[in-house]
N, C-alpha and C positions, 0 to 999 in steps of 0.2 A: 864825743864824751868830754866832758868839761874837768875832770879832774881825777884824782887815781880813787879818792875815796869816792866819789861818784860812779866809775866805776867797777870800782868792785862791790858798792849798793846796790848795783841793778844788776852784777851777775849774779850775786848772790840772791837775788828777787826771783832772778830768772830760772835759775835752780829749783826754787821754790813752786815756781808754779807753773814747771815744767814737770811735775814730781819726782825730783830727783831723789832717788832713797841711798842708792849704794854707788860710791862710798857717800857718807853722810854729806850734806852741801857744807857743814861748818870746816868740816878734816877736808875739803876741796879747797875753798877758800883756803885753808892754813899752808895747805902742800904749795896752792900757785903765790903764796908769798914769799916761801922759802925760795920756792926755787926763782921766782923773779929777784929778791935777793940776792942768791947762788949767783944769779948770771949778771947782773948788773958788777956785782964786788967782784967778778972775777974778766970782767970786761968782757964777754960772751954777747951780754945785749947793751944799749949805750941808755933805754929807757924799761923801766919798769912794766913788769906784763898788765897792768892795769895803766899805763899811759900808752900801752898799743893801740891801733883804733882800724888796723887793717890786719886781711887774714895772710896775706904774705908778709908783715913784720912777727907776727906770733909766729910762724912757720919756722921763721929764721930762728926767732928765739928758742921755742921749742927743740927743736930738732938738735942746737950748741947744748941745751941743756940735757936733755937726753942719751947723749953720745957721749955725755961727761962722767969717767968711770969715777971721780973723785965728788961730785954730789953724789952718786949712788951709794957710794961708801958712808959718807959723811952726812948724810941724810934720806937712809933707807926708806922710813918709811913716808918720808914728802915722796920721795923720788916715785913708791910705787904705787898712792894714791894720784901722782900728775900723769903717769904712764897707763894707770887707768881714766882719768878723765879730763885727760888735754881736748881732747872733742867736742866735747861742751862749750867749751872757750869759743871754739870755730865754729861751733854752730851759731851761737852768742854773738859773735861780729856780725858773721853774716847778716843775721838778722835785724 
């Protein structure tokens, strides 16, 4: 993937026309920005979840971000739309 807005173009494609309904693909998109922000500003990941490009660097990310009681607090409900569709993401690399 060439760049971070690129890809979050084509997850958010891929959301699309995988029919993703719930949670909405735009409140996906917004949650996995938060919390790739979350995690970049608090040194948890060293790039952006739309500059990952493997499913074991999302993993890592993932997993610091989730385990973090201070985003859950501080961004409810990103935390609990990424807790519902961090999956996507991994299926989305893989592919």
């Amino acid at each position: 993937m060439e760049n971070k807005t690129d890809s979050k173009a084509l997850f958010l494609q891929w959301l699309l026309d995988n029919n993703v309904k719930k949670p909405v693909p735009s409140l996906i998109i917004s949650a996995f920005d938060e919390a790739s922000d979350f995690a970049v500003s608090r040194k948890l990941s060293k790039m952006s979840v739309w500059e990952i490009c493997t499913v074991h660097d999302y993993t890592f990310m993932r997993t610091a971000v989730e385990k973090n009681r201070l985003f859950k607090i501080l961004h409810k409900n990103a935390a609990q739309i990424f807790e519902k569709s961090w999956r996507y993401y991994a299926v989305f690399l893989e592919s």
